[in-house]
C-alpha positions as a Markdown table, in Angstrom:
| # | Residue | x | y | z |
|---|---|---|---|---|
| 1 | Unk | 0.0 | 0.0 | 0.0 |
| 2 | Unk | 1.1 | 3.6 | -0.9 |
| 3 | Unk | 2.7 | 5.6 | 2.0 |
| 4 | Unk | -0.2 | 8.4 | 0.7 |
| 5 | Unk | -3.2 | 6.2 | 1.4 |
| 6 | Unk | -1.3 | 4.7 | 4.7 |
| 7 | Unk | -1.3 | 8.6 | 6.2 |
| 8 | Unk | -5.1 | 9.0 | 5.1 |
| 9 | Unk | -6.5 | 5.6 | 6.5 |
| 10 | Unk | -4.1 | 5.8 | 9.4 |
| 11 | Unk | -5.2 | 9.7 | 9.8 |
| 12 | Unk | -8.8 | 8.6 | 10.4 |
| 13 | Unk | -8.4 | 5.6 | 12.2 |
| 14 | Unk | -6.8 | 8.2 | 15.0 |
| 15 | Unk | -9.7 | 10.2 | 14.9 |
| 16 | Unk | -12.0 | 7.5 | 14.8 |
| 17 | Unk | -10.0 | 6.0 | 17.9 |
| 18 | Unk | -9.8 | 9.5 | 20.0 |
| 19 | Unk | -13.8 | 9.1 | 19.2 |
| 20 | Unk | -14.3 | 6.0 | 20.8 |
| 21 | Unk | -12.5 | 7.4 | 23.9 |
| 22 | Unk | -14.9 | 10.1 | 24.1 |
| 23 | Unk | -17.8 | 8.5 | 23.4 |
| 24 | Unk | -16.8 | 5.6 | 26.0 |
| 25 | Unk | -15.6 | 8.9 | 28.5 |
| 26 | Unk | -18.6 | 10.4 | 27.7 |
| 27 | Unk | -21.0 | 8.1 | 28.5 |
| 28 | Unk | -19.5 | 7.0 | 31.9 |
| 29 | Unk | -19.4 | 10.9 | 32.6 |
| 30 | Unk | -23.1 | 11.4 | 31.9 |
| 31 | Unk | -25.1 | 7.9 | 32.8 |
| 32 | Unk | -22.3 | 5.8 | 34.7 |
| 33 | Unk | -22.4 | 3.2 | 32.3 |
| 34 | Unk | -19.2 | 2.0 | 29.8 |
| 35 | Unk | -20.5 | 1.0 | 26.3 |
| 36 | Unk | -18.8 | -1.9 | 25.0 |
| 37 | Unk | -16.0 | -2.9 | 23.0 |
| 38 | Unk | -15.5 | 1.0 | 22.6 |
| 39 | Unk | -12.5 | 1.1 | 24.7 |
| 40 | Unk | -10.7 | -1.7 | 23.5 |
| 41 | Unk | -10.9 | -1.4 | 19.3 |
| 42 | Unk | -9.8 | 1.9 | 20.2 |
| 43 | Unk | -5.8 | 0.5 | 20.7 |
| 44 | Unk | -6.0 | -1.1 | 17.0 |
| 45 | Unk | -7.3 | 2.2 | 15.5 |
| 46 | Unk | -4.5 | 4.0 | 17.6 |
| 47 | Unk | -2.0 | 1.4 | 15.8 |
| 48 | Unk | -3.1 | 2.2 | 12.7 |
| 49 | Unk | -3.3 | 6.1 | 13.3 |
| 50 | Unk | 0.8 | 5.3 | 14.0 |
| 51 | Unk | 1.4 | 3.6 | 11.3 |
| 52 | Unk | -0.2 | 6.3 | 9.2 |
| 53 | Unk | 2.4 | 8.7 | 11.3 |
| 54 | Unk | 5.0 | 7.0 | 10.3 |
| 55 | Unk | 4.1 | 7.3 | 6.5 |
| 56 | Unk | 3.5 | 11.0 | 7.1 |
| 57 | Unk | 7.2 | 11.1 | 7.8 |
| 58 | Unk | 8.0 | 10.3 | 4.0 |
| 59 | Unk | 10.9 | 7.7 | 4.8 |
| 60 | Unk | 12.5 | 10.2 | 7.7 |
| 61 | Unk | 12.9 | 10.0 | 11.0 |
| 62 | Unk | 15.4 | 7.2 | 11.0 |
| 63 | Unk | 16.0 | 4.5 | 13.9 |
| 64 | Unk | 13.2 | 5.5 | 15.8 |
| 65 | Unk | 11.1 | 5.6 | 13.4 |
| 66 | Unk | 11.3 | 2.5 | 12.4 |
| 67 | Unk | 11.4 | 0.8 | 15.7 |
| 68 | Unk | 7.8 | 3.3 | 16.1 |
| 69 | Unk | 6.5 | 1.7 | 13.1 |
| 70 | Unk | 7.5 | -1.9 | 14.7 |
| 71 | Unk | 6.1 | -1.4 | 18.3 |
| 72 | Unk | 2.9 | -0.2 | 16.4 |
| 73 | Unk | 2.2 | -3.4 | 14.2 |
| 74 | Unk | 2.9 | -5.1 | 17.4 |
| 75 | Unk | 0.7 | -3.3 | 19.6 |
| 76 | Unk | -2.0 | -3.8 | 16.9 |
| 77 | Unk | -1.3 | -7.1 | 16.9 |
| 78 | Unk | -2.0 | -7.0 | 20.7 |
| 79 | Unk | -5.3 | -5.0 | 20.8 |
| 80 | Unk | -6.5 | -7.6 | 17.7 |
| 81 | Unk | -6.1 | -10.7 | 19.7 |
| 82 | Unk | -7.9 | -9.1 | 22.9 |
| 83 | Unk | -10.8 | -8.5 | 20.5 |
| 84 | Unk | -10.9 | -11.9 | 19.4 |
| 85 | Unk | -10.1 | -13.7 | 22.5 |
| 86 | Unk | -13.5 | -12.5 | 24.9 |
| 87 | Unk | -12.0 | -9.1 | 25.8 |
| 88 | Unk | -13.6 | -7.5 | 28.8 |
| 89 | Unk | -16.8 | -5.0 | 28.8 |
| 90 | Unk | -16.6 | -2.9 | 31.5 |
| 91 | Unk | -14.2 | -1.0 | 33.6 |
| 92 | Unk | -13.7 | -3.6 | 36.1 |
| 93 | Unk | -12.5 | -6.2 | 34.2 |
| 94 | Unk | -8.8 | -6.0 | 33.1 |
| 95 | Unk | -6.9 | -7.7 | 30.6 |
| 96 | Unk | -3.3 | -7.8 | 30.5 |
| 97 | Unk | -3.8 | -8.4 | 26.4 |
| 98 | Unk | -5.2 | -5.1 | 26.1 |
| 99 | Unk | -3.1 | -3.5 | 29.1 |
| 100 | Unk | 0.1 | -4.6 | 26.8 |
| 101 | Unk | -1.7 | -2.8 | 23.0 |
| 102 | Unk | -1.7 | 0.0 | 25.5 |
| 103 | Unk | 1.8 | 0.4 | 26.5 |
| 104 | Unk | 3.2 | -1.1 | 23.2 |
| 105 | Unk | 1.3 | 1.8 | 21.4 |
| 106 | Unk | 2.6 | 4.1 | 23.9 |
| 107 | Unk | 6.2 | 3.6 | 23.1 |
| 108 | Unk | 5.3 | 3.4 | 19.6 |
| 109 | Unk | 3.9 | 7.1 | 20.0 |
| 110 | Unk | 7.1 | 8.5 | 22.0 |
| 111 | Unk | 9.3 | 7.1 | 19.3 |
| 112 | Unk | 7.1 | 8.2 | 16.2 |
| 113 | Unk | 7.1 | 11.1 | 18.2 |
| 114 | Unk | 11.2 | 11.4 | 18.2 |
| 115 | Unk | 10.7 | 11.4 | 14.6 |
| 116 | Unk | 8.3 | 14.0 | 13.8 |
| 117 | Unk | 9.9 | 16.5 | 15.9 |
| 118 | Unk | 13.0 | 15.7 | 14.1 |
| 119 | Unk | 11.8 | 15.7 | 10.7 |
| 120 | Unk | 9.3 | 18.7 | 11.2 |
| 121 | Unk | 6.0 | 16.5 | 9.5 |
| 122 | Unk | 3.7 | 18.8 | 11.3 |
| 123 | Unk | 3.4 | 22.4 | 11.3 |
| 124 | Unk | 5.6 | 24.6 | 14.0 |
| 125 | Unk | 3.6 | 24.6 | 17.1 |
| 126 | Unk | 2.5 | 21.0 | 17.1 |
| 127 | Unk | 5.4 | 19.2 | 15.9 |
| 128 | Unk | 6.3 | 18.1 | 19.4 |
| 129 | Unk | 2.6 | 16.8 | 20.3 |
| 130 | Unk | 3.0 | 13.3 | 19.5 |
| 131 | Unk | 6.2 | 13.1 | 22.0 |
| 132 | Unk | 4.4 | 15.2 | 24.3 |
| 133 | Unk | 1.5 | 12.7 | 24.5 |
| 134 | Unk | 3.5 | 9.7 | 24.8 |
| 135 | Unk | 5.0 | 11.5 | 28.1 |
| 136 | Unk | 2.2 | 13.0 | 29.2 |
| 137 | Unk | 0.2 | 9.8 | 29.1 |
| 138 | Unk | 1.0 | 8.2 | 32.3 |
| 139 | Unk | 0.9 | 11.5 | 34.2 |
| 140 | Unk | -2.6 | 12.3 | 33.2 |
| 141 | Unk | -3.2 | 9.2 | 34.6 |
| 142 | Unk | -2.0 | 9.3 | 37.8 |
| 143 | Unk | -4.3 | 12.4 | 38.1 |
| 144 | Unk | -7.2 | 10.7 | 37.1 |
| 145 | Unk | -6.7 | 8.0 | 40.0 |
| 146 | Unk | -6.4 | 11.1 | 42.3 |
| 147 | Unk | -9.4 | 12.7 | 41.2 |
| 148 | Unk | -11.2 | 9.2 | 41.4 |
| 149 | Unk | -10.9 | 9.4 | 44.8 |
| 150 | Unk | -13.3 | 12.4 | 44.8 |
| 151 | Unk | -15.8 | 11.1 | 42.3 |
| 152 | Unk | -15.4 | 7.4 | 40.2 |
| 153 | Unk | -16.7 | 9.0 | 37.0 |
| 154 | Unk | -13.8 | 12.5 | 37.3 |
| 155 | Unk | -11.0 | 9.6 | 36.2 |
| 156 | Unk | -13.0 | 10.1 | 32.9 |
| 157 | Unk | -11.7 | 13.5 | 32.4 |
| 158 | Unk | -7.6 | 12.8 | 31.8 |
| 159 | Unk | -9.1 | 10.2 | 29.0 |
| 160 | Unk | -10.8 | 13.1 | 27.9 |
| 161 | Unk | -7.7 | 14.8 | 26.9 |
| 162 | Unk | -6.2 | 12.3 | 25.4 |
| 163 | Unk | -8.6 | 10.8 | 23.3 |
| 164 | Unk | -9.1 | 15.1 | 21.9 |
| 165 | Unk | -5.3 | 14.2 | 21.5 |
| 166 | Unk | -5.9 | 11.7 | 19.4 |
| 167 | Unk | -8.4 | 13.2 | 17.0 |
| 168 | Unk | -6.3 | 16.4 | 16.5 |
| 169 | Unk | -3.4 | 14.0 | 15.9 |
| 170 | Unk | -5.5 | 12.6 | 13.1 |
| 171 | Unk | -6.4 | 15.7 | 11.5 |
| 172 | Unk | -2.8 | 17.0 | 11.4 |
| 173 | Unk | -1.7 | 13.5 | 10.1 |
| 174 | Unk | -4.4 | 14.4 | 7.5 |
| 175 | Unk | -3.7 | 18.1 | 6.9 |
| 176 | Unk | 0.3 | 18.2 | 7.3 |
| 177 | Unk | 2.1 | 19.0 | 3.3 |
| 178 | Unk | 4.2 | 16.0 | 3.0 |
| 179 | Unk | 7.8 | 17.2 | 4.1 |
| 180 | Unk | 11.4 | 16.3 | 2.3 |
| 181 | Unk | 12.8 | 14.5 | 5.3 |
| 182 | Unk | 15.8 | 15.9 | 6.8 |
| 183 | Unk | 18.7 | 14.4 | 7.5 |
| 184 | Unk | 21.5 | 15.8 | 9.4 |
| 185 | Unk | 24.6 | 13.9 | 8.5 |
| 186 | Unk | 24.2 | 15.3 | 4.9 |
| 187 | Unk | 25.4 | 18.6 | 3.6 |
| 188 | Unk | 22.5 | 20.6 | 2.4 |
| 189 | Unk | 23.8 | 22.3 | -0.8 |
| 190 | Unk | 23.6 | 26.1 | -0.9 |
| 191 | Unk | 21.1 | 27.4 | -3.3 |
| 192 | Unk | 22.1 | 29.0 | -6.4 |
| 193 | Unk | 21.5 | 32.4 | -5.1 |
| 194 | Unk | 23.3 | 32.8 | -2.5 |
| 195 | Unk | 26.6 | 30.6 | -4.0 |
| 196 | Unk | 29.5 | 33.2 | -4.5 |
| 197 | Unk | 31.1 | 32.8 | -7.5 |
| 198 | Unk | 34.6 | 31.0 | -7.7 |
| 199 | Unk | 37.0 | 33.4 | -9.6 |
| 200 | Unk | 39.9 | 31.8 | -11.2 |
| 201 | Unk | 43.4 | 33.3 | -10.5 |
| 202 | Unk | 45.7 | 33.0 | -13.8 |
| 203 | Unk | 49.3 | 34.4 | -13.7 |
| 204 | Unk | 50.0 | 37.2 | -15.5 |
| 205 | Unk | 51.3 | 36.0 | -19.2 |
């Protein structure tokens, strides 16, 4: 498959992913009840949303993107076989299939994240978002699990944030030109306008 249509189909399949999360969030926030299934096809959308990162890059971004693009397909991998193998419906259930999609995508994401910061795929102010995501992850977390202890529904909110991640992740992946990767072990030649010219010293005859 063309890098072009892996950036659009992974591009929506990180929206579509951030939009489970807030449906799921949602939900919980408003009736107290988790649909199903929505939080766990979320990881495979997430791994293709990565994969589609990675084409973004245009063959840039060097080791860690490619080792991003290999923890993706294997967090995929992950999230499939909890779908197929009675994954759990409801908050209190854990499985340690899905738990592992989870943090596989997540170093897929700080390492795809190396890259685009690197490369420059996305425009100026959000070129470090992917990185910042895959930090920010477990943090927002942890504050969820302290504002649980106010209100079980409030550790919705940190998901929240991550899943509008997500979606504007997918739009950028999307909307970003398609950059000439840079690489900074090569020279980059001087344009033509601003070469001086070479003058040629002959001895006088």
């Amino acid at each position: 498959m063309r890098s072009e249509v892996w950036f659009r189909v992974g591009g929506v399949c990180a929206m579509l992913g951030g939009a489970c999360w807030v449906v799921k969030s949602g939900s919980i926030l408003l009736t107290g009840i988790q649909p199903p299934f929505l939080f766990e096809v979320a990881p495979v959308l997430f791994a293709f949303g990565l994969v589609g990162l990675h084409a973004r890059l245009s063959g840039g971004g060097g080791i860690p993107a490619g080792i991003g693009l290999t923890l993706a397909i294997l967090g995929g991998g992950l999230a499939v076989v909890a779908l197929v193998s009675n994954a759990p419906t409801s908050s209190e259930d854990f499985s340690p299939v899905i738990f592992g999609a989870f943090l596989t995508n997540l170093a897929a994401l700080m390492f795809l994240g190396v890259a685009t910061r690197r490369t420059g795929a996305f425009p100026a102010p959000w070129r470090s978002l992917p990185l910042a995501m895959g930090v920010l992850t477990f943090p927002l977390i942890a504050v969820g699990g302290i504002l649980e202890s106010i209100s079980e529904g409030l550790l919705e909110l940190p998901l929240l944030v991550i899943a509008t991640a997500w979606i504007w992740t997918g739009s950028l992946i999307l909307a970003s030109p398609v950059t000439v990767p840079r690489n900074s072990h090569l020279p980059v030649p001087e344009p033509e306008s601003v070469r001086q010219p070479k003058h040629q010293h002959r001895g006088e005859s």
